[in-house]
VEXSEVEX-747649 format. One record per residue (C-alpha): residue number from 1; x, y, z. Coordinates in nm, 4 decimals, padded with zeros to 6 digits. Example, Ala and Ser with C-alpha at 12.3 -4.5 7.8 and 13.67 -1.06 7.14 Angstrom:
<recs>
+-----+----------+----------+----------+
|   k |        X |        Y |        Z |
+-----+----------+----------+----------+
|   1 |  01.2300 | -00.4500 |  00.7800 |
|   2 |  01.3670 | -00.1060 |  00.7140 |
+-----+----------+----------+----------+
</recs>
This chain:
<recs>
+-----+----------+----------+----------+
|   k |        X |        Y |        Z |
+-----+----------+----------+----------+
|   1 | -07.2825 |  02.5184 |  01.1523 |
|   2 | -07.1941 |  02.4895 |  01.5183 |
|   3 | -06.8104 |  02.5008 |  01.6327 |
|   4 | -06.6771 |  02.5058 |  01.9900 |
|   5 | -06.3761 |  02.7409 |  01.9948 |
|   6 | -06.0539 |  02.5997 |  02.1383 |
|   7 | -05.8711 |  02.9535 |  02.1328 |
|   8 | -06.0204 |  03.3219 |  02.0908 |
|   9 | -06.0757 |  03.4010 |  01.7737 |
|  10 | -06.1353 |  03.8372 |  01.7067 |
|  11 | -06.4189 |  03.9105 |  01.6035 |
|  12 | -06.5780 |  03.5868 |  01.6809 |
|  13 | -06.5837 |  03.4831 |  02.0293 |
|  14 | -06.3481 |  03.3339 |  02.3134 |
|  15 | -06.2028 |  03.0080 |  02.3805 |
|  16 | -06.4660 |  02.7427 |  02.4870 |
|  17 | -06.7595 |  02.9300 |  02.3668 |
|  18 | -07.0174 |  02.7596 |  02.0986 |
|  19 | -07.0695 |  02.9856 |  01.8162 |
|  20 | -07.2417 |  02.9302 |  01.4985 |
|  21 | -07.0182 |  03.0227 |  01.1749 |
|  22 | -07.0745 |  02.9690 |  00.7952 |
|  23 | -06.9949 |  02.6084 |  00.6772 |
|  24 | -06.6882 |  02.7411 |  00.4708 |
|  25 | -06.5586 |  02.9432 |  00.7828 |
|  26 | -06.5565 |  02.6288 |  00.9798 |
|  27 | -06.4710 |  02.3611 |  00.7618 |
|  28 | -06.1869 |  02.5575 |  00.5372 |
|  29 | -06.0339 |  02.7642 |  00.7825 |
|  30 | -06.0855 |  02.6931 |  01.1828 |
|  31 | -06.1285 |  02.3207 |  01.2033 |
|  32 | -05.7809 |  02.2984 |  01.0166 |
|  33 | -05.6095 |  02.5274 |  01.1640 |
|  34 | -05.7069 |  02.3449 |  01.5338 |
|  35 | -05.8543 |  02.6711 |  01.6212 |
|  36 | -06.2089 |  02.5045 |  01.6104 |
|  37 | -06.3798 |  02.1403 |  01.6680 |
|  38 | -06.7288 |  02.0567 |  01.5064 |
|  39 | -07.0409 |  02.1105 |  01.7859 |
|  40 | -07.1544 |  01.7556 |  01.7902 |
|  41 | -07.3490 |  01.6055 |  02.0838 |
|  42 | -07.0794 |  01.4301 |  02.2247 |
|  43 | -06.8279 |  01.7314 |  02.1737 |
|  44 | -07.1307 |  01.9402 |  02.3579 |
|  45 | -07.1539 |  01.6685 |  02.6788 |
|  46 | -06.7205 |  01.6926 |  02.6837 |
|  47 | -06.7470 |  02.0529 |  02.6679 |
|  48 | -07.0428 |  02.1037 |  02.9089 |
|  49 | -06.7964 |  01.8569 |  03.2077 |
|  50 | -06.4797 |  02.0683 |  03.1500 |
|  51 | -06.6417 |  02.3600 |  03.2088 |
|  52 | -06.7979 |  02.2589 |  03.5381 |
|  53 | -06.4339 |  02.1620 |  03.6245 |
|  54 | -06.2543 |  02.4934 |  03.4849 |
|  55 | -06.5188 |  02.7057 |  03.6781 |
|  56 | -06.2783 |  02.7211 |  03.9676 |
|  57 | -06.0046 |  02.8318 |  03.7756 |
|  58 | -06.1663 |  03.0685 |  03.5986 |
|  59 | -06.2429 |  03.2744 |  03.9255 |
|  60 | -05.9312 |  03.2889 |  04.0179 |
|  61 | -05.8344 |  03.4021 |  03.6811 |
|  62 | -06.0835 |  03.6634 |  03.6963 |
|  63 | -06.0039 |  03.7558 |  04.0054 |
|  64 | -05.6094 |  03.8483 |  03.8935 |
|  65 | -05.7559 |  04.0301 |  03.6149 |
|  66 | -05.9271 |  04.2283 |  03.8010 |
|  67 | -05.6111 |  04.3279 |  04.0219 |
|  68 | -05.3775 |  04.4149 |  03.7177 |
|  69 | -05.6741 |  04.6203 |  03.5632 |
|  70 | -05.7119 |  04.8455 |  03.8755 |
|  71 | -05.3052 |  04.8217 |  03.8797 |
|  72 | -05.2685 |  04.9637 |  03.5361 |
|  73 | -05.5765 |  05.1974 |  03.5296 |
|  74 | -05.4101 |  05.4105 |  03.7637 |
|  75 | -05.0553 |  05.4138 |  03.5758 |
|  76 | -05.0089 |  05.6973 |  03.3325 |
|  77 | -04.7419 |  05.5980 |  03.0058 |
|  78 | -04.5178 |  05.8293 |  02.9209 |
|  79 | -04.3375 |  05.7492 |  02.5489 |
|  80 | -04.0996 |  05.9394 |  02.4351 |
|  81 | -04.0194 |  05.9793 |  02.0759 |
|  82 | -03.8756 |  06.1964 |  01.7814 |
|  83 | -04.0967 |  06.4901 |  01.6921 |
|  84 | -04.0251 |  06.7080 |  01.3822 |
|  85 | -04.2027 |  06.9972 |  01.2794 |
|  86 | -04.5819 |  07.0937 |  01.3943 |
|  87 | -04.5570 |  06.8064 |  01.6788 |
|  88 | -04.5422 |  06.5396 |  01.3786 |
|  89 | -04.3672 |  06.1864 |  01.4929 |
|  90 | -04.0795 |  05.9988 |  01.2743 |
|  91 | -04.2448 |  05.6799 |  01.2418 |
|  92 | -04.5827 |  05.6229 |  01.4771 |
|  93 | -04.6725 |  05.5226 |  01.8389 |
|  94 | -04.8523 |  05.1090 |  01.8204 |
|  95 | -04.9038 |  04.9165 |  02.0782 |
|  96 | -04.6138 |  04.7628 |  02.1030 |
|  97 | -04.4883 |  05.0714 |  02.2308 |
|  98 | -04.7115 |  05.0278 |  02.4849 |
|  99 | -04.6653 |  04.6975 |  02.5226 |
| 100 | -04.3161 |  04.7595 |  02.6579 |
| 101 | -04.3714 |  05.0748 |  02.8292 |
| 102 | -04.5696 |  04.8364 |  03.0143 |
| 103 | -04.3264 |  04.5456 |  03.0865 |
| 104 | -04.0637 |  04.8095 |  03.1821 |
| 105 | -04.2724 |  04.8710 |  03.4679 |
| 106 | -04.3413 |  04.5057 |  03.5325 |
| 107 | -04.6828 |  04.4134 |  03.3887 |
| 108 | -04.6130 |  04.1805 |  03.1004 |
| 109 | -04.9033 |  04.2709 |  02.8349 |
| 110 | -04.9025 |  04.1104 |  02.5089 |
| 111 | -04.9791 |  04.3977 |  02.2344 |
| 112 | -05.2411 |  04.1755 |  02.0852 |
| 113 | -05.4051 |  04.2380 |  02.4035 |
| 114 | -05.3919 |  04.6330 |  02.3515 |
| 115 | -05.6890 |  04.7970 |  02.1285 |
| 116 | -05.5500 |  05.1435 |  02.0117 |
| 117 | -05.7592 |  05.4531 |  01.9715 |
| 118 | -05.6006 |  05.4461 |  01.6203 |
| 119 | -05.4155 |  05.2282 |  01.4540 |
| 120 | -05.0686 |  05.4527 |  01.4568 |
| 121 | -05.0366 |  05.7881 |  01.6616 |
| 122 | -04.8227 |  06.0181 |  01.4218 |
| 123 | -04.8692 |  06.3506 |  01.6748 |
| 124 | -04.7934 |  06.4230 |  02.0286 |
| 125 | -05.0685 |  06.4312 |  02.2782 |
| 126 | -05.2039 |  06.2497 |  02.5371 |
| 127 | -05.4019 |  05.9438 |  02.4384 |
| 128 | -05.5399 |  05.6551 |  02.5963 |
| 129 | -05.6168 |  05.2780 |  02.5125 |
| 130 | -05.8147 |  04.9892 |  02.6007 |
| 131 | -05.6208 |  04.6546 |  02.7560 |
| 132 | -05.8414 |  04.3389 |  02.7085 |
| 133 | -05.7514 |  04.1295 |  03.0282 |
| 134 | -05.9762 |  03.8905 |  03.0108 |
| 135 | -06.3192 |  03.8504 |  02.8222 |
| 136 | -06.5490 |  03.9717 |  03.0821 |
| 137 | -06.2596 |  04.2556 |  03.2145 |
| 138 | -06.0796 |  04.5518 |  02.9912 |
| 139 | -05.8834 |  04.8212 |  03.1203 |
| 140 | -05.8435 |  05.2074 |  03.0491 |
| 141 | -05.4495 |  05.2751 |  02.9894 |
| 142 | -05.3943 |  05.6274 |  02.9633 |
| 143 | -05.0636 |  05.7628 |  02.7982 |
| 144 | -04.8703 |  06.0589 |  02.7208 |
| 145 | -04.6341 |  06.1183 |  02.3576 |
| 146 | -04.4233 |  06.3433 |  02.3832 |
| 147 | -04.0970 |  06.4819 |  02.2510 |
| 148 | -03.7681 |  06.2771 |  02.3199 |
| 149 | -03.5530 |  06.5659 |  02.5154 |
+-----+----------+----------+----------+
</recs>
């Protein structure tokens, strides 16, 4: 079956793309939820004339990506945090660590938007992780954990 995505979905694809899922997928869990709507001709012909019209917008969305990514690219994180014996953390880094690292220095990331080397850092070291900016843009964020003086 044939959907037209109204919102990125992971693993699947990005808002206003046409995708092909399994019947149950579609019908059970994306059409409900509003994340979807069914591929139909007409749906295809509304689709195809507000994308001609969003094409302008989109390059200028692009465009700011493509700013912020060279902005943050160059920054380096420092996170301070707990360490106990042999460099081990109480608790874990996660991207919302980063995530606020980042606003504190006035770039306001969403931590959905960060994709960590691992899921939880538990040692000190320097690390880095990927920031999805856009669909077409990601950024290299590097950072450092290290012990809270």
């Amino acid at each position: 079956m044939e959907i037209i995505l109204k919102q990125d979905v992971k693993n699947l694809g990005y808002a206003d793309e046409i995708v092909k899922v399994k019947n149950g997928y579609g019908l059970n869990y994306l059409i409900p939820k509003g994340m979807a709507v069914i591929a139909s001709e007409a749906n295809k012909k509304v689709h195809t004339e507000t994308m001609k019209q969003r094409a302008h917008k989109m390059a200028k969305i692009k465009g700011d990506a493509e700013k912020l990514a060279d902005a943050i690219s160059s920054v380096t994180l420092t996170i301070p945090v707990k360490v106990g014996e042999n460099g081990k953390l109480y608790g874990s880094v996660t991207s919302q660590n980063i995530a606020d690292s980042l606003k504190k220095l006035g770039y306001s990331i969403d931590k959905k938007q960060i994709e960590m080397p691992e899921e939880h850092i538990r040692k000190t070291g320097t690390y880095s992780a990927a920031v999805a900016l856009h669909r077409d843009i990601k950024a290299k964020i590097n950072f450092d954990v290290v012990e809270n003086a």
